[in-house]
N, C-alpha and C positions, 0 to 999 in steps of 0.2 A: 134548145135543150137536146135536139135530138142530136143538133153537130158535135155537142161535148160528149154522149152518151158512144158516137161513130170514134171520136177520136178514143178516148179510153179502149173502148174496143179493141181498135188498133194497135196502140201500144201493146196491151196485152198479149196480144196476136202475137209481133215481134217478140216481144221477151218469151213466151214461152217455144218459137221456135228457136231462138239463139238457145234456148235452158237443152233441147232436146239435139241439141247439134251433134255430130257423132268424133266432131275432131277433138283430139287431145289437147290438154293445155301442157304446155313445156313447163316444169318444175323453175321452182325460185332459184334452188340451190342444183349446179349441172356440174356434176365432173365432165370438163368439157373437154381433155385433153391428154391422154398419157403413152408415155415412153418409158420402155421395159428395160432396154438394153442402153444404156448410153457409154459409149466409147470414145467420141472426140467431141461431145457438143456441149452442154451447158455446163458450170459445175456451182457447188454449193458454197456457202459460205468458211467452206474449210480447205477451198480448192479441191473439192473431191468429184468427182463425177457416179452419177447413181441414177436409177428410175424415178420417175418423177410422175405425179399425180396433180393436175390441174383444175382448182375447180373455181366456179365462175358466178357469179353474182348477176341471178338473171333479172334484177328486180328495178325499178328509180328511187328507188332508198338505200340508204346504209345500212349494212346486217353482218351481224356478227355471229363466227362460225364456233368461238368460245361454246365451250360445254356441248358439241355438238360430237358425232363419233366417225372416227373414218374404220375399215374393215377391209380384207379379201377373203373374210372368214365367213358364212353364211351363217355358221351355227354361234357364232362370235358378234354380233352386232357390237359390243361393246368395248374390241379391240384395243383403239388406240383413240382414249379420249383426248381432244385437244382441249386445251389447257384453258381455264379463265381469268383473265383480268390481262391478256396480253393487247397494245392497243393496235399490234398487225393483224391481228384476226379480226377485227371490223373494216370489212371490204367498202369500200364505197360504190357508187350503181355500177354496174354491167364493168366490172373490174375483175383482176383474176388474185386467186392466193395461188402459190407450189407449196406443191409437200412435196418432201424426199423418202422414196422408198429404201433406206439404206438399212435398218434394222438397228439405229440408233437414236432411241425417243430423249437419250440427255443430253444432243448436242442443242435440242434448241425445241422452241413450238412446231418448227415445219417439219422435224423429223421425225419421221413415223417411226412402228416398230418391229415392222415388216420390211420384207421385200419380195419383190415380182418375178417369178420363175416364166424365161422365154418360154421353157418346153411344153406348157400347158395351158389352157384358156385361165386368164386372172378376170373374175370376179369381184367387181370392186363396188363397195355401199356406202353411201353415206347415211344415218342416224341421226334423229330429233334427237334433244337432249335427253327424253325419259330411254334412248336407247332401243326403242321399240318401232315407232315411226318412219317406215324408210322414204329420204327425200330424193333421192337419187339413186341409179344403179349403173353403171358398163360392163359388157365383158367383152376383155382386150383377146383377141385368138390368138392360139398360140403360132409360136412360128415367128415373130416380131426380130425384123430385122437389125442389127445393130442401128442405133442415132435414126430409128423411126418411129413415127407418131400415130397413134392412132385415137379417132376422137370424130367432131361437126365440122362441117365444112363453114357454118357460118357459127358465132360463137352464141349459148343460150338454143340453139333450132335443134333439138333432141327430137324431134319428131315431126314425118312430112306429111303430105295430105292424107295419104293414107291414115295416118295414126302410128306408124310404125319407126320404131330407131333408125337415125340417118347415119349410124357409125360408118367412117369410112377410112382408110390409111389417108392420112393429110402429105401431101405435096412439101407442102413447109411445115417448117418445125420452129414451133413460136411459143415458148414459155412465159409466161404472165406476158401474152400479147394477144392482139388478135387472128383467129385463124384466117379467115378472109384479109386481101387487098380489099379498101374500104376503098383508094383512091390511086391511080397511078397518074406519074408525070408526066405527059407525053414526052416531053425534052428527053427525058433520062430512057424512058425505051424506045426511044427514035438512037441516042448514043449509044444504048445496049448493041441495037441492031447492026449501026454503023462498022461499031467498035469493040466487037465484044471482047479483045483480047486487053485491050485499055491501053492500048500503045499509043495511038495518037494523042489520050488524053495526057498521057504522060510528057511526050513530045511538048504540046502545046503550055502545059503548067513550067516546064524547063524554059521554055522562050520568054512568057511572061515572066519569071523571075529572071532572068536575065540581062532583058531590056531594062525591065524594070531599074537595075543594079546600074546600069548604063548611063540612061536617064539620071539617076540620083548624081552618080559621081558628075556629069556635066552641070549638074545642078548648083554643087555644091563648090565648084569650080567657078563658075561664074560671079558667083552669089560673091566669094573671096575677092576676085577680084575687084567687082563694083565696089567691094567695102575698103580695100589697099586706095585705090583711087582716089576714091571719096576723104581718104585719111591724107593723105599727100595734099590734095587743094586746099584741105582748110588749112595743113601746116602752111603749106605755101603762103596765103592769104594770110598770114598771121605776122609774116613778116620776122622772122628769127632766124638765127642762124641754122636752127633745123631745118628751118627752110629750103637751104641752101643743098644742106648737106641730103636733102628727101629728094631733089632733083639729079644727085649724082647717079652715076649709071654702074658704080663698081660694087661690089655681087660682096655679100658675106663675107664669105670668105677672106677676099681681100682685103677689107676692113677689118675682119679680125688680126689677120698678122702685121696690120700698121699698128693696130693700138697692141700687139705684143711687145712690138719693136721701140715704139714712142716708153713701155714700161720697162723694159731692158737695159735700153738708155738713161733713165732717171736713175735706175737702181746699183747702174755701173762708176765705182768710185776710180775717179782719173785729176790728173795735174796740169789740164791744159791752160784751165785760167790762174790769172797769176797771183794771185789771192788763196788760193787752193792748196794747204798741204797734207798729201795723203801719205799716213802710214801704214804700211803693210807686217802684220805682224808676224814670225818665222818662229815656228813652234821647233821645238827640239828638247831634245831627253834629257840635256845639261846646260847650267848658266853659263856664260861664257867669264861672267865677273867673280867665281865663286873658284874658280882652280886655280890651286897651288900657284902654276906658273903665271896668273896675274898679281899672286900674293907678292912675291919676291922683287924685292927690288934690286938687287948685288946680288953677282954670283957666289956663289960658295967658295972660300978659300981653303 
């Protein structure tokens, strides 16, 4: 009794030191990523390029950001409500939505109806659906370099041991991706380092396709022939006069102008045999039995 009485104890003990911990918990919903200025880097679904707002699904379930409120308005919570029954705003876990800061909420759900001024610190909230609740906050400094990001170094980690925001300008710029390398290849940064200019691999892709190309034609060449061969013996074995004629050695060509010639000759009408008589018919513009001078028999007196 008294070891059950120890362990309860215990338990208790932990739960109420975890209850009294002084670290912060990371929010479900993290604006986890935004670019103020964008000038050559992502663009939207209209080909347009615009500031973009990132937010991230810190949770292992599906949650939908429907009826929920985005903001750079403090006194505004209620800005730019996202839209309900759309089925892109239910994120799936640890996933990302974009919104566009462009100042055009009818081109679509992701478009807000705002946009992001570099000159000054942006303020940016995210809103429970009563509009009240805030689930999120950032604010982007001003000064935001053209196609720079700022936002976590890992995606969902809003806050470090301290308790305090990890915002920091991000390295890379990764729209509905993650901001962390999760995994590198060594192959590919061992070739990075080799190669960084990409010539060799360029090189080396031109040789394989090449050979490659090389290879095939010898392939396809041989392959013919085996089959021409193979086509010959069995005529041959067959015993025909094709037979005969598959073992000659005169080329196309040649064969073609005997049988032009063998058909020239058929076609050509001649009187050598003596059975034969050819006439040749002589066209002309008058009979010869129809004038005057074959009418007359006696000259005229």
């Amino acid at each position: 009794m008294r070891i059950i009485k120890r362990i309860i104890f215990l338990f208790a003990t932990v739960a109420l030191l975890s209850g009294c911990s002084t670290q912060v918990k990371n929010p479900e919903w993290v604006i986890n990523e935004v670019m103020v200025v964008n000038e050559t880097n992502f663009v939207d679904d209209f080909g347009q390029r615009h500031g973009w707002i990132e937010i991230y699904n810190n949770t292992a379930k599906t949650m939908d950001l429907g009826g929920r409120f985005l903001t750079n308005d403090r006194n505004n919570p209620k800005k730019y409500p996202i839209p309900r029954g759309d089925v892109l705003t239910r994120i799936k876990p640890h996933q990302h939505a974009l919104f566009w800061a462009d100042g055009n909420p009818f081109n679509g759900t992701f478009h807000l109806n705002f946009e992001l001024d570099p000159t000054k610190d942006n303020w940016i909230g995210l809103y429970d659906n009563d509009g009240k609740k805030l689930l999120d906050e950032i604010i982007i400094p001003a000064g935001m370099l053209a196609d720079q990001t700022f936002g976590y170094a890992q995606d969902g980690i809003k806050y470090n041991e301290t308790g305090t925001a990890s915002g920091v300008l991000l390295e890379r710029v990764t729209p509905s991706s993650n901001n962390a390398i999760l995994e590198e290849n060594p192959k590919v940064v061992s070739l990075q380092e080799d190669d960084p200019l990409g010539g060799l691999l360029t090189v080396t892709s031109m040789l394989v396709v090449f050979f490659g190309l090389i290879a095939l034609y010898f392939f396809f060449k041989l392959s013919g022939n085996i089959a021409k061969s193979m086509t010959q013996k069995k005529v041959a074995q067959s015993g025909t006069l094709s037979a005969v004629r598959s073992h000659s050695h005169l080329s196309g060509e040649v064969l073609a102008a005997i049988a032009a010639a063998i058909h020239e000759m058929k076609e050509d009408q001649h009187d050598i045999e003596s059975t034969i008589l050819t006439i040749h018919q002589v066209k002309r513009n008058f009979s010869p039995w129809s004038t005057k001078r074959q009418s007359l028999r006696e000259l005229p007196r």
